[in-house]
C-alpha positions as CSV (number, residue, x, y, z in Angstrom):
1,X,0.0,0.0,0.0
2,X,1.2,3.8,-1.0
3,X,2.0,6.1,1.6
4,X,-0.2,9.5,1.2
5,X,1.5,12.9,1.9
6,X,0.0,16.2,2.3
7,X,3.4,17.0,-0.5
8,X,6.1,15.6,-1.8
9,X,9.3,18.0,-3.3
10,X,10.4,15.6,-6.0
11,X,14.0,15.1,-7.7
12,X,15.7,17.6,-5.4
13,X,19.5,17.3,-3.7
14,X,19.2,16.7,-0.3
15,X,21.5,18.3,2.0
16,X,21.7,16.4,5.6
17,X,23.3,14.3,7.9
18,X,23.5,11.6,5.7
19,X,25.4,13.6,3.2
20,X,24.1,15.0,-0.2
21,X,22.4,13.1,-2.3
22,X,19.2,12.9,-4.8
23,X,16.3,12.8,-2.8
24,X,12.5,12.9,-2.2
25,X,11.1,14.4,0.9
26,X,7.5,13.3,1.9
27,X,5.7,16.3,4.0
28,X,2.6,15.6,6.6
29,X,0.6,18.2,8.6
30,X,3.4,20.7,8.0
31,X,6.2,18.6,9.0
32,X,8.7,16.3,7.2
33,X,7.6,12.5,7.5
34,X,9.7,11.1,5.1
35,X,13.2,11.6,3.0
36,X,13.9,8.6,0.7
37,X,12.3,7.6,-2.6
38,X,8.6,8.4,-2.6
39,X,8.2,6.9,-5.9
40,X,5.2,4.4,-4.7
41,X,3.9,7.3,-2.9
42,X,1.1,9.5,-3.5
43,X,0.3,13.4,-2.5
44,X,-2.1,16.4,-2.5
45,X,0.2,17.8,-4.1
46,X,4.0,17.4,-5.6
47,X,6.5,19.8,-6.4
48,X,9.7,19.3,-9.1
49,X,13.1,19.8,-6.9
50,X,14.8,19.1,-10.4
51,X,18.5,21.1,-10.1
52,X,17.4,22.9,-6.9
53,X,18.8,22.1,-3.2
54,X,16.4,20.7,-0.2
55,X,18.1,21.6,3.3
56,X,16.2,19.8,5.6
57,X,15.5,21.7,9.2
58,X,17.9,25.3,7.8
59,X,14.9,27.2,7.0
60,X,13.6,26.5,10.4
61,X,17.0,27.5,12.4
62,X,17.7,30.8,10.0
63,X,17.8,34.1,11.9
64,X,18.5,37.4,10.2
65,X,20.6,39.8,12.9
């Protein structure tokens, strides 16, 4: 059976602890549920990460001083 996500940013490089590589990232409720290949998975809606980088958690931690 498909996981469902509220989104899915497709195709992107990921950026994280496990290094940089290309990656899904599978979004619930707001929050990230899932990074991996989401190819069985299904979405409200999906976004093409094609030759952009995904940087889990920065956007969160970024402060402007």
């Amino acid at each position: 059976m498909a996981t469902t996500f509220d989104l899915i940013l497709t195709g992107g490089t990921v950026v994280n602890h496990d290094g940089e590589g290309r990656r899904d990232i599978g979004v619930k409720a707001g929050r990230i549920a899932r990074i991996g290949d989401r190819a069985q998975a299904s979405a409200g809606e999906t976004i093409d990460c094609n030759r952009l980088h995904n940087l889990p958690g920065v956007a969160a931690s970024h402060v402007n001083l």
